[in-house]
C-alpha positions in Angstrom: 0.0 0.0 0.0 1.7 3.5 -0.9 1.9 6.3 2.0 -0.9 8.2 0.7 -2.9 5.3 0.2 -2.1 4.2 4.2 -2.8 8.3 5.5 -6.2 8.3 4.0 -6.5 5.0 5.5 -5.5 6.3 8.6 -7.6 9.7 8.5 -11.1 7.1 7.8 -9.7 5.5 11.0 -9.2 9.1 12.7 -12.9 10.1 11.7 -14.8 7.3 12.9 -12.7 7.5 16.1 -13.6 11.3 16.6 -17.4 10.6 16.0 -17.4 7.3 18.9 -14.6 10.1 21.2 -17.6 13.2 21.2 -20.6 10.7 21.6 -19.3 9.2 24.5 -18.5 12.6 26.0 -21.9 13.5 25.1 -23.1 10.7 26.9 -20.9 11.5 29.9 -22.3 15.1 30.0 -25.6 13.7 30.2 -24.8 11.8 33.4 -22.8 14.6 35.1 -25.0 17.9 34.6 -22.5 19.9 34.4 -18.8 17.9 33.6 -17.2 16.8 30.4 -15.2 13.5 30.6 -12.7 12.0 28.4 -12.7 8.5 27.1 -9.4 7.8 27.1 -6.1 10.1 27.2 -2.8 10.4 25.1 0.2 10.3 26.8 2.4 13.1 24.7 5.7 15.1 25.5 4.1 18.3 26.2 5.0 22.1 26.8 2.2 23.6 28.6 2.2 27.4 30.3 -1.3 28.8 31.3 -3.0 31.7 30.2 -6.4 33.5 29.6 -5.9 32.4 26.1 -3.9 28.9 24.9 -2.5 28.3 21.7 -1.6 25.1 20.8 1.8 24.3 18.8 3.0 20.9 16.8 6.3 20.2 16.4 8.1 17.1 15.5 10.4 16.6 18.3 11.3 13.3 17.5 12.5 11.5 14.1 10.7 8.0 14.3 7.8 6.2 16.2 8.3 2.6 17.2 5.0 0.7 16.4 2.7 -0.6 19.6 2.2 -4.2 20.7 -1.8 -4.9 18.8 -2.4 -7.9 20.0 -5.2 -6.5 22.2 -4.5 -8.4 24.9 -4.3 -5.2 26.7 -5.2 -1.7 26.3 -3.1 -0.2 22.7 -0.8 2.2 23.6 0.2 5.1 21.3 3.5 4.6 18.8 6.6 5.5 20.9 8.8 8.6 20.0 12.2 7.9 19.8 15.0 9.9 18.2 15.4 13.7 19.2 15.7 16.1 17.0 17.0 19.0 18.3 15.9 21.4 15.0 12.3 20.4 16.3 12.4 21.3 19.8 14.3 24.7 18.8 11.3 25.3 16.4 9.0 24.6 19.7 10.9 26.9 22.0 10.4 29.5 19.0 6.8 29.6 19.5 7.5 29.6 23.5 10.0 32.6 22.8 7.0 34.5 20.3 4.2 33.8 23.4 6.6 35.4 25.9 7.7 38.5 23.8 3.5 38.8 22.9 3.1 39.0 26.9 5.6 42.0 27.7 4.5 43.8 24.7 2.3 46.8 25.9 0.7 46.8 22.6 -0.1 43.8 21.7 -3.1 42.2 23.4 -2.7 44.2 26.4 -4.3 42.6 29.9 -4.1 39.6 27.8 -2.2 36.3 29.0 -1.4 33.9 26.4 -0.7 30.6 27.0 0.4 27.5 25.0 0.3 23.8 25.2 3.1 22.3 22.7 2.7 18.9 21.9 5.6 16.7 19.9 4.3 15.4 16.7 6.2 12.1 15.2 4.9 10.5 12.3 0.9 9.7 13.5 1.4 10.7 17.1 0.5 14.2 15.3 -3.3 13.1 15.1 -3.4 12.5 18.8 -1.8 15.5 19.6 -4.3 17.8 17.3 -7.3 15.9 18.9 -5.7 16.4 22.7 -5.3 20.1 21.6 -8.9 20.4 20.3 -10.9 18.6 23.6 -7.9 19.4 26.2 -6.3 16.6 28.4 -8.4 16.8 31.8 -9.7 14.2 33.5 -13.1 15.5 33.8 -13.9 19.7 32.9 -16.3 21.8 34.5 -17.8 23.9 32.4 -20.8 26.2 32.5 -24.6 25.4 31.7 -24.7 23.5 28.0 -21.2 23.1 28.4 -19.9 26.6 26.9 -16.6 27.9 27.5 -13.7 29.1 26.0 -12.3 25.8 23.8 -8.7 24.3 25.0 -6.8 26.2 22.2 -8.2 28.6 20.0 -5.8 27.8 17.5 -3.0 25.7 16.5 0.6 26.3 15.0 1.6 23.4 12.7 2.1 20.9 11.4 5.8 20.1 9.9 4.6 17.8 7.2 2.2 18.4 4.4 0.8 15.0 4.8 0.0 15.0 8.4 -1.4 18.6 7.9 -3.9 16.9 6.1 -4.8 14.9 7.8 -4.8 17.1 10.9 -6.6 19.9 9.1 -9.4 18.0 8.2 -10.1 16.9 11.1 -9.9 20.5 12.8 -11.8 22.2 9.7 -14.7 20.1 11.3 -14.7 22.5 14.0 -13.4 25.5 12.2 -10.4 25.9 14.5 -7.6 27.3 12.8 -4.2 25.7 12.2 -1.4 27.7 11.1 1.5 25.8 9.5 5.0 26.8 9.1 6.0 24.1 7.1 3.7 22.5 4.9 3.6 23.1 1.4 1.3 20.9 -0.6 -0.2 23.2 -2.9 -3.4 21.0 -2.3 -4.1 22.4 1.1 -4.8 25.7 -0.2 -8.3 24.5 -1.4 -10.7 26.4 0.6 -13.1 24.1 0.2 -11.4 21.0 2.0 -9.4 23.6 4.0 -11.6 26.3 5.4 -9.7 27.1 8.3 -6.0 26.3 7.4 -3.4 29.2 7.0 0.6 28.9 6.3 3.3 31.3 6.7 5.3 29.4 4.1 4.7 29.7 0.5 2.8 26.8 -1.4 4.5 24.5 -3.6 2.9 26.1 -6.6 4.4 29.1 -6.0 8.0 27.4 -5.7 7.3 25.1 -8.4 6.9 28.5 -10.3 10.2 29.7 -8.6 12.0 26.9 -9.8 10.8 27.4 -13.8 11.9 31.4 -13.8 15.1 30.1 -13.2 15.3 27.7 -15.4 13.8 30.2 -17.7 16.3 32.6 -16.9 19.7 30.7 -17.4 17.5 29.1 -20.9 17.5 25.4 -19.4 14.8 24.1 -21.4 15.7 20.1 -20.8 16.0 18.9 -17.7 15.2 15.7 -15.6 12.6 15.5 -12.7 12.6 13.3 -9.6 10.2 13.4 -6.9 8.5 11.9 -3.6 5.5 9.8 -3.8 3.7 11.9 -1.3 1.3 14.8 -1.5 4.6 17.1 -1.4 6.4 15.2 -4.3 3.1 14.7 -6.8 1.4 17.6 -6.5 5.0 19.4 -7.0 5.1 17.0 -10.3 1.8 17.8 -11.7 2.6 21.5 -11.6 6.3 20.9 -13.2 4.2 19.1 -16.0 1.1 21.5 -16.9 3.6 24.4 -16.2 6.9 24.0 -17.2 6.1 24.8 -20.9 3.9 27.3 -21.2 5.7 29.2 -18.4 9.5 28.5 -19.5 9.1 26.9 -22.8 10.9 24.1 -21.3 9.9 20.2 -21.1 11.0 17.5 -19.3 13.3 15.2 -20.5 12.3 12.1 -17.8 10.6 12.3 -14.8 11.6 9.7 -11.8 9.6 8.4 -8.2 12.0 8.2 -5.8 11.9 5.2 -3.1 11.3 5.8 0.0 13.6 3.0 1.5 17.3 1.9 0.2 16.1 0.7 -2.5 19.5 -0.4 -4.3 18.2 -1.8 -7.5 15.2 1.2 -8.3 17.9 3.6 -7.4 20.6 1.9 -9.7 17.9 2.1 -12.8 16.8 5.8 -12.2 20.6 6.8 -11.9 21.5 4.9 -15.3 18.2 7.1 -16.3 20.0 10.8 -15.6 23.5 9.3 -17.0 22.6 8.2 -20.6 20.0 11.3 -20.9 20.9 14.6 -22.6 19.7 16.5 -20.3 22.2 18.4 -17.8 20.0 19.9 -15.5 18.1 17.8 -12.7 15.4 19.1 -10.9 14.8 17.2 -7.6 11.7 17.6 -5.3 11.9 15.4 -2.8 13.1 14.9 1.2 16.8 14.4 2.9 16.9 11.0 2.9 15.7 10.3 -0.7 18.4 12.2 -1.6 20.9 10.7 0.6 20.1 7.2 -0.5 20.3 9.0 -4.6 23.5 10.2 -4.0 24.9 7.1 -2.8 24.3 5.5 -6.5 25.1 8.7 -7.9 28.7 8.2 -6.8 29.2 4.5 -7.4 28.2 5.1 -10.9 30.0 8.6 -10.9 28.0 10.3 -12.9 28.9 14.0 -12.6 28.5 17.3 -14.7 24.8 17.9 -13.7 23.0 21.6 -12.8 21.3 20.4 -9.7 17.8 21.8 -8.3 17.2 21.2 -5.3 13.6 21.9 -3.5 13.6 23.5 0.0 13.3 20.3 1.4 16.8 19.4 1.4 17.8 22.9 0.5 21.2 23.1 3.1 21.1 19.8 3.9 24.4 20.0 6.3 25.3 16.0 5.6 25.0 16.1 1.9 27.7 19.2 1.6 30.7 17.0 1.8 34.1 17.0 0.2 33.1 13.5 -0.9 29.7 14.9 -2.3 31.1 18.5 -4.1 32.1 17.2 -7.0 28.7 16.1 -7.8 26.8 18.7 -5.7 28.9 21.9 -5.9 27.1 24.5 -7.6 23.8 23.2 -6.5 20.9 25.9 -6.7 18.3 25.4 -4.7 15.2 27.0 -3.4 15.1 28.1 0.5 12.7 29.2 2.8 13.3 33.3 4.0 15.9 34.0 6.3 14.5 35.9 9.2 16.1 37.3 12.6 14.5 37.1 15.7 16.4 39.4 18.0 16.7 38.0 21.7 16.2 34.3 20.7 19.6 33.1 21.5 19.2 34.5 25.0 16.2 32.8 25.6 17.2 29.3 24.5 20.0 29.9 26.9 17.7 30.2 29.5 16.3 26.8 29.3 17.5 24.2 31.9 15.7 21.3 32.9 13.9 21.5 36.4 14.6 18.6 38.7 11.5 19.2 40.9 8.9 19.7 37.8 8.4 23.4 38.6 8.4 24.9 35.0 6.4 24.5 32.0 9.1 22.3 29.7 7.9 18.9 31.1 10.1 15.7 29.4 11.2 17.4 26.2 13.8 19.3 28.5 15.0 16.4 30.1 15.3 14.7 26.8 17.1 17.7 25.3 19.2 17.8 28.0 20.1 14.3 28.2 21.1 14.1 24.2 22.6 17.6 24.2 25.2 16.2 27.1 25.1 12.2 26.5 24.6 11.8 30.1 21.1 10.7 31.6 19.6 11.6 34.9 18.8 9.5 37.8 17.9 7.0 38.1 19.8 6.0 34.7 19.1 2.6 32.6 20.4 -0.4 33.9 23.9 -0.9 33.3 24.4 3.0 31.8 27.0 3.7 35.2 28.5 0.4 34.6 29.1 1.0 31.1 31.0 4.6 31.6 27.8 6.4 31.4 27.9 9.8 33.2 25.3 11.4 35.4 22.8 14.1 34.6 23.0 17.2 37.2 20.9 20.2 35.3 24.0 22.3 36.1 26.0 21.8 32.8 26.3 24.6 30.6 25.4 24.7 27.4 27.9 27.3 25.6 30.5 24.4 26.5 29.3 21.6 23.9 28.7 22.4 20.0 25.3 22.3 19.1 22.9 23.7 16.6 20.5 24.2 19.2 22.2 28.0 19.6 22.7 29.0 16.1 21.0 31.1 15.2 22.2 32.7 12.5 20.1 31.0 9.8 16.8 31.0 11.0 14.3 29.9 8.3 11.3 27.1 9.9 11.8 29.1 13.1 11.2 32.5 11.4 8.0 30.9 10.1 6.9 29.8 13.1 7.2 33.5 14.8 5.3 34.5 12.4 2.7 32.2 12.8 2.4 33.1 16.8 2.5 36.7 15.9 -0.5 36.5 13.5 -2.8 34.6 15.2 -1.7 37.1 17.9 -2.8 40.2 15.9 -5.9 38.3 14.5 -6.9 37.9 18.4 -6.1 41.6 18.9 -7.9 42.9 16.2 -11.1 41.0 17.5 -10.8 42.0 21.0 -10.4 45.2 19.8 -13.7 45.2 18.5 -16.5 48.2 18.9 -19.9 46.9 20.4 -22.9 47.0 17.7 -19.7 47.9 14.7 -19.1 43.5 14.9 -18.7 41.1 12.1 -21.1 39.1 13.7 -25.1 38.5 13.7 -26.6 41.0 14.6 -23.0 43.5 14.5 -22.1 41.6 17.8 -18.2 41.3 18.7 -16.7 38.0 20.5 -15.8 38.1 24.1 -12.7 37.1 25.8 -14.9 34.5 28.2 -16.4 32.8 25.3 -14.4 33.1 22.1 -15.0 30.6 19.3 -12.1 29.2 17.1 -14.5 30.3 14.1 -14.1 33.5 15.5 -10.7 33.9 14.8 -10.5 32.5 11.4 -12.3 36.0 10.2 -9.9 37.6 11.4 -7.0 35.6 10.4 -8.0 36.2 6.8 -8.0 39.8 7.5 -4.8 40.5 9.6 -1.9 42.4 7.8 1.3 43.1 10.1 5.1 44.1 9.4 7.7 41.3 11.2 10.7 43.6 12.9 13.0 42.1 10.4 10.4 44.2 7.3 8.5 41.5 6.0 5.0 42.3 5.5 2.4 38.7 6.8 -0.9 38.4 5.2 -3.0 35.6 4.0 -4.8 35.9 0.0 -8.0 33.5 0.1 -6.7 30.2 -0.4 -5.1 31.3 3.1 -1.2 31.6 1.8 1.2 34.1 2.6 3.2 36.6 0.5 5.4 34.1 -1.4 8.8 34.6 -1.3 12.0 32.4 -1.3 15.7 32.9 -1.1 18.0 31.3 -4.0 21.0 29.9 -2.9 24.1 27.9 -3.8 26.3 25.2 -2.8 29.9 26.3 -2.7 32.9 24.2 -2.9 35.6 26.5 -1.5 39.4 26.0 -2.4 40.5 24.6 1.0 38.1 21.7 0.5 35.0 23.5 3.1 32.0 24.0 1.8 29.0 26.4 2.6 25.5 27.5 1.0 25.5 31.3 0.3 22.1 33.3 -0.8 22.7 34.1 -4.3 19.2 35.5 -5.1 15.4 36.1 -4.1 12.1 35.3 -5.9 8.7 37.1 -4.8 5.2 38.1 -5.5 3.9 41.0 -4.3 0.6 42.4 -4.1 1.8 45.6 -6.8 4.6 44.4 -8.7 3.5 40.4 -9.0 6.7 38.0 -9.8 10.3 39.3 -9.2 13.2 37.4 -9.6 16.5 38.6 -8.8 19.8 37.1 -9.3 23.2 38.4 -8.2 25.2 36.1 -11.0 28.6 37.1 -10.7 28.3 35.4 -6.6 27.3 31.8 -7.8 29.8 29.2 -8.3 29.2 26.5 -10.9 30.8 23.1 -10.8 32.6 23.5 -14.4 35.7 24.5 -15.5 34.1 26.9 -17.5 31.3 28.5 -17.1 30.8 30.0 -20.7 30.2 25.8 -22.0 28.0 25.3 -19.5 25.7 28.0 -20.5 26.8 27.1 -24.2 25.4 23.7 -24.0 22.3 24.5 -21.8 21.3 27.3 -23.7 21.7 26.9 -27.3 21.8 23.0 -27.6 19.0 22.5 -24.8 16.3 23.5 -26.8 12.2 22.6 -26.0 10.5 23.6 -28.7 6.6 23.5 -27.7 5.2 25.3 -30.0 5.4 23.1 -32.4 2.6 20.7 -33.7 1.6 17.8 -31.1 4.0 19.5 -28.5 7.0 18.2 -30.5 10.3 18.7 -28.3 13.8 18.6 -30.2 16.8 17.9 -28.4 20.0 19.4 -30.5 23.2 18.2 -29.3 26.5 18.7 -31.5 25.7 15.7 -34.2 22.6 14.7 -34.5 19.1 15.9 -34.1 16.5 14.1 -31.9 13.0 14.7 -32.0 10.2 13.3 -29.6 6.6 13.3 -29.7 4.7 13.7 -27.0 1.5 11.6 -26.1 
């Protein structure tokens, strides 16, 4: 069964299980007058601080999930988390860092508290997490007559993954409570119509797609090679590539590939063989890290080198694939990147965290975790054996500056930038409508919400209204599909001369609301993997030639001898 075959599987599952989770509350409800009672609980690694208002966050903390026992001898327990990844938590304690700034600004939602409650989302743990957000995690809730209150979280920020958004949004769109993602790009989820409440700070793939062909457009690459995911990132990416590509570049596609998910040795040995007999120089590849880790693998053992890659933001500055063992075939890489932001006073704030030995603070288990991997040590009591093997000792007191770690660098901030933004507009979108004059409302009747019993439904009007400036000058709003201002930095994979390596901005694509698409190119800053560079735009631009104007959307391929045409079906 392919992945998206298993997710829609999954979200049936998901459905049926929210309908049989709210009938038994109702039936609860019913027996205690005025209590709510949950069915069952998910245990999570959770961030939680209190406030009058709590926004929910998901943030994939963890790499994999270890499958339960389902014998049903006893109660299923949820997948287990395992793997930290410390990117993930940094993106959590982003949106920790945005709720805390939102709180000492005068401003901003002044005598206004907000809270959060961050859950870690790995693989389908991200379900449970949206549906803990949604009902809350108590035991039993006392609420007022016809149970009415203020919802759990009013909204959400997340999810990582386009897949899992949509699953996650569909189940939320049920109850219009608005999700924000900072990550997920399917261009599919910017169908109002399945998606009435979903929003994103990160452009949509189409928009990137579209990024991709005004480059290729602008160096005259009209043949070039495609490989993809199978996934609702990958496909929809290739269907735009297809129904784009020519009418928008005047390019075509000399092959396009699926790339496994797994190491699949002997698939990935044919698609290679595929890019080194084609003509085609340049290779466009929208897919994830370790697709493209596993690629390069065969890539080398067959050494096939003297290709233009494209690489999608995916795997954009992908630290592990910028190797002196990779550069020869990577070096000169372009690829498309989320916006650098700042975030002034970040770094001093991640400082801050420590764990807390008497479960005092708001961090809970992702801290200990953190600190445990950060340090290789674990605190007591340890696993059996991990003294006798050598292992050292947890004390909270170790500091931080002393070990390298990405945790702190923050010098690149691009998911994390996102992220702010998302916090701050569902921030200003609550602001705006407690700001709102008796009898002048949106509402029935020109009514305004109130503070004691805001709807998530609520919000979403005013989260397709908000318009703010980020301190770093970039302007957040959402057009009606709920997508932000598209933009993207360009940048490129340098091989230096003492063997290093590093990924420099080399450009910018944009749309604005006045000007519409703007690419920009600073040309004499990108280095290309060729001796010379006059060649390589020699044999991509005059003797890599689409021609699709022609009659049944004949393409010709020239190269120095002979001439091959191709018809296409």
């Amino acid at each position: 069964m392919k992945p998206r075959e298993v997710m829609n599987v999954f979200l049936d599952t998901s459905l049926l299980f929210l309908m049989l989770y709210f009938c038994f509350s109702s039936s609860v409800s019913s027996y205690y007058s005025s209590s709510c009672q949950l069915q069952g609980q998910f245990n999570l690694y959770e961030m939680h601080k209190p406030g009058d208002v709590i926004l929910g966050g998901l943030f994939a903390i963890h790499f994999f999930s270890a499958d339960p026992d389902l014998t049903f001898t006893s109660k299923p327990h949820l997948p287990t988390c395992y793997g930290f990844d410390v990117i993930g938590f940094r993106q959590a304690q982003t949106m920790a860092f945005a709720t805390d700034e939102i709180n000492r600004n005068s401003n901003l939602l002044p005598n206004v508290t907000l809270g959060y409650s961050l859950y870690d989302n790995c693989l389908l743990v991200g379900i449970g997490a949206a549906l803990s957000l949604v009902s809350g995690q108590e035991e039993q809730v006392t609420l007022e007559e016809n149970c009415v209150g203020t919802p759990p979280v009013l909204g959400i920020v997340g999810d990582s993954s386009s897949t899992s958004t949509i699953a996650i949004s569909k189940v939320l769109s049920l109850y219009a409570v608005p999700m924000v993602s900072y990550f997920a790009t399917c261009s599919c989820l910017s169908d109002r119509q399945k998606f009435p409440s979903f929003f994103r700070t990160i452009p949509s793939d189409a928009f990137q797609v579209n990024a991709m062909i005004q480059i290729l457009k602008h160096f005259g690459w009209t043949w070039a090679g495609l490989l993809f995911s199978d996934d609702d990132y990958g496909v929809h990416a290739a269907r735009s590539f297809h129904s784009d590509l020519g009418p928008a570049g005047g390019g075509c596609l000399a092959y396009t590939e699926i790339l496994p998910w797994g190491d699949d040795s002997a698939e990935l040995r044919r698609i290679v063989d595929v890019m080194r007999k084609s003509t085609a120089r340049v290779v466009i590849v929208f897919a994830h890290e370790s697709q493209v880790i596993n690629l390069m693998k065969e890539v080398v053992r067959q050494n096939v080198t003297g290709l233009q890659w494209m690489a999608s933001e995916a795997w954009s500055s992908v630290d592990v694939l910028q190797t002196p063992h990779l550069m020869p075939y990577l070096g000169g890489t372009l690829s498309i990147a989320i916006r650098r932001g700042e975030i002034p006073g970040l770094r001093d704030f991640l400082l801050q965290i420590r764990p807390d030995l008497h479960h005092n603070n708001f961090h809970g288990q992702s801290v200990t975790q953190f600190w445990e991997h950060t340090f290789q040590c674990r605190f007591a009591p340890p696993p059996a054996g991990w003294v006798e093997a050598g292992g050292e000792l947890c004390t909270g007191q170790e500091v931080i500056e002393n070990v390298e770690t990405d945790f702190l660098d923050v010098s690149d901030l691009r998911p994390e930038y996102n992220v702010y933004k998302a916090v701050y507009a569902l921030a200003y979108a609550l602001d705006d409508m407690l700001q709102c004059e008796p009898g002048r409302g949106p509402f029935r009747n020109n009514t305004c919400a109130h503070l004691q019993r805001l709807e998530p439904w609520q919000l979403v009007h005013y989260l397709e209204k908000v318009n703010f400036t980020t301190a770093f000058g970039d302007q957040v709003s959402f057009d009606d599909n709920g997508d932000a201002l598209p933009v993207y930095d360009i940048m490129n994979w340098v091989w230096l001369p003492d063997g290093k390596t590093k990924v420099q901005r080399v450009g910018e694509v944009k749309r604005s609301a006045f000007k519409g698409e703007e690419l920009t190119l600073d040309e004499d800053k990108i280095f290309w993997n060729f001796e010379s560079k006059q060649v390589t735009f020699t044999v991509f631009g005059l003797f890599s030639i689409c021609l699709t104007h022609c009659t049944l959307y004949t393409y010709i391929y020239i190269d120095y001898i002979h001439i091959h045409i191709y018809v296409r079906e």
